[in-house]
N, C-alpha and C positions, 0 to 999 in steps of 0.2 A: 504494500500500500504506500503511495506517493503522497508524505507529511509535507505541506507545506504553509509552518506557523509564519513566514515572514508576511504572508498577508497579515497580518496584525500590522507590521511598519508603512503596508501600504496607504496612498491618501486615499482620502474616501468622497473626494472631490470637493469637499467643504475649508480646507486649509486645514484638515486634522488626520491622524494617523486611527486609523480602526481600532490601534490598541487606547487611545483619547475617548476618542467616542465610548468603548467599551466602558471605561473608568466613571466616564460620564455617565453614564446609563446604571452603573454599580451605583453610585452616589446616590442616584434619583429612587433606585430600588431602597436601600437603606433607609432614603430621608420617608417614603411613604409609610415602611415598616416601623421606624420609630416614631411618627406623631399619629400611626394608629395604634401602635400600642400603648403610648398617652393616655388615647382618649378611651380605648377599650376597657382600661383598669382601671381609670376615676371613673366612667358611666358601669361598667359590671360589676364593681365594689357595691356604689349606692345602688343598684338594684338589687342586688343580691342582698344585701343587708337588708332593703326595705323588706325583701319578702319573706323575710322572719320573724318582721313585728307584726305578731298576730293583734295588737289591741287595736290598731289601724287597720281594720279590712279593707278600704279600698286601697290601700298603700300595695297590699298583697296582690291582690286583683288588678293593680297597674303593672304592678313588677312581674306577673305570670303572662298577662298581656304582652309586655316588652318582647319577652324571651322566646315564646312562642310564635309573636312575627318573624321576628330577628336569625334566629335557630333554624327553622323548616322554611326559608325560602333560598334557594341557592345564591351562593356569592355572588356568582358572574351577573342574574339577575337584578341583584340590590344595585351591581355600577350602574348597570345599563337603566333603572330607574331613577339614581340620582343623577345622572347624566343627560338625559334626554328626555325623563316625561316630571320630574318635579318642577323643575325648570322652566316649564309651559303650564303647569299649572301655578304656582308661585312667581311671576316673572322677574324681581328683585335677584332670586338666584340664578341668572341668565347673564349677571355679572362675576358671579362666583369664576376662578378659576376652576379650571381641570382635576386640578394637584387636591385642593379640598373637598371634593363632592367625592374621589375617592375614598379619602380618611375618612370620609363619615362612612364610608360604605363599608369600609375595611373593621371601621374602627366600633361600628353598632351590630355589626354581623357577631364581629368576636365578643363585645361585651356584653352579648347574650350569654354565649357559652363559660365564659368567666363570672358570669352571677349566678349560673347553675351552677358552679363548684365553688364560689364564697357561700351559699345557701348551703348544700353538702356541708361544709367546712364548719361553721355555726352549729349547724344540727349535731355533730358530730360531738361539741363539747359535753362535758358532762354539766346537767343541770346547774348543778354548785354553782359554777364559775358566775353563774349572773347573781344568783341568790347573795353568794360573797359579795359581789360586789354592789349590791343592791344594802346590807346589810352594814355595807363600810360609808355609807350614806353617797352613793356616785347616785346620780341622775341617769335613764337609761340611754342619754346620748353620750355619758363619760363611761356610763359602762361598756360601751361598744367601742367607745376612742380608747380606753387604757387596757381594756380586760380581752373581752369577747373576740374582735378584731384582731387583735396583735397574734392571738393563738390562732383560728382558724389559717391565719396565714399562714403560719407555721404548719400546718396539715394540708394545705392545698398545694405548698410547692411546689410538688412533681409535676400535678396535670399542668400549673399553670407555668411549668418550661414547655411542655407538648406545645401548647396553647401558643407560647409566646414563637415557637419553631413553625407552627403553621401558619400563622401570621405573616412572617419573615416570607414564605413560602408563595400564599395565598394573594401576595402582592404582586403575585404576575398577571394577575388580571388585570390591571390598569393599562396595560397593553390595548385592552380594546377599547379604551377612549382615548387613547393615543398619548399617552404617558410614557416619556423616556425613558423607561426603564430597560431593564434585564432582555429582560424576552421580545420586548420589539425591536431593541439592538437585534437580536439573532436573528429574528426574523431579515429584516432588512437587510443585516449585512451577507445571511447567506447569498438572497436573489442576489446582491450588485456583484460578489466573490464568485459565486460557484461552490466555496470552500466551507458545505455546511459541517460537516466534521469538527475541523478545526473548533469554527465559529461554535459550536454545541456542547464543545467539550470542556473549551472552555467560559462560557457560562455556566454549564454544570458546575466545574470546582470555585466557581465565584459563588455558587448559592449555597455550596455545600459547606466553603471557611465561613457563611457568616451566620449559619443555622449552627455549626460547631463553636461559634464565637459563642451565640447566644444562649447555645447548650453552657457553655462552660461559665460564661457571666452569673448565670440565674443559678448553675451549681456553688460556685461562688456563695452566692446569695442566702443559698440555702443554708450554709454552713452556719457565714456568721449569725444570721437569725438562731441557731438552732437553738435549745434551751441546755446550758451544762446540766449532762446526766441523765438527759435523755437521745433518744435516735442508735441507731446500728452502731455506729462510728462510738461509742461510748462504754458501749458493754463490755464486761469483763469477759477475758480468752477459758477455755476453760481448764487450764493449769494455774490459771489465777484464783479460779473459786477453788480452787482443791488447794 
């Protein structure tokens, strides 16, 4: 098989080298991934939290509402609606750029499924935790900021590196409203090259360093949260107990 990466130094007719462009379109992937994951986990916190305070029924019944839009409608769908038919119905967002009607699309898709595992995560604790803290006189919006919240966190980590890896991931649909990114590079530069190979393989290892990046960030993450004395990493060997 006849490699040839030096198309990457080739121009792309614009005054830039294909390996530019590529860089460039990395950048745009990254920046949609991180202001929807922004916005994913301040909106699927609060909802997810809302939908545990049962003394507020309609709170619950807005935050089941949310997630059940948000959840069962496919990704590519949600762009293609913030894109082109809210925009006609709301005419104000006809101003909006491109860049943002994606993040919302990115970023309300996921915050669905991140409020169903803050929601898990709460359930999860054991009663006590709010009664203590109900008992130490917090208010139940300080029992959520100091108590309840800080541990569910600590239980949801895992899913919510999945979450943050699909995200990363799931950002390749901005592609079809014509968003610089990742995979409209490939596309593009295959037609003008010929050289889809190349061009695929690598954007492959460009998505793969930074879903690895954001594996290894959020594992990071998870450590220093952890509580000393508890989790895998803490337990005695078992020539320690003996």
């Amino acid at each position: 098989m006849n490699w040839e990466w030096q198309v990457f130094l080739n121009d792309d007719g614009g005054g830039r080298t294909y390996l530019e462009w590529m860089m460039q379109a990395w950048g745009w992937t990254l920046s949609v991934a991180a202001c929807s994951w922004v916005l994913s986990i301040s909106v699927g916190f609060t909802v997810g939290t809302l939908r545990t305070v049962h003394k507020y029924p309609l709170w619950v019944v807005a935050g089941n509402i949310w997630v059940e839009v948000f959840r069962n409608v496919p990704i590519l769908v949600q762009v293609f609606l913030w894109y082109f038919v809210l925009p006609k119905i709301f005419t104000p967002m006809l101003q909006w750029p491109g860049f943002l009607l994606v993040v919302l699309a990115l970023g309300f898709f996921t915050s669905a499924r991140i409020a169903e595992q803050v929601k898990a995560g709460i359930n999860a604790l054991p009663k006590g935790q709010g009664m203590a803290a109900s008992a130490l006189g917090l208010t139940p919006l300080q029992s959520y900021r100091y108590v309840i919240l800080p541990m569910a966190l600590r239980i949801i980590m895992p899913p919510l590196t999945s979450e943050s890896m699909n995200l990363l991931k799931n950002s390749s649909v901005a592609f079809a409203v014509s968003i610089p990114e990742l995979t409209m590079f490939a596309m593009q530069a295959q037609e003008e090259t010929s050289r889809g190979i190349e061009i695929y393989l690598a954007v492959t290892g460009l998505y793969a360093i930074s879903a690895f990046a954001v594996n290894r960030l959020m594992a990071g993450l998870e450590t220093y949260l952890r509580i000393p004395g508890t989790g895998a990493a803490s337990r005695p060997s078992t020539s320690e107990e003996h």
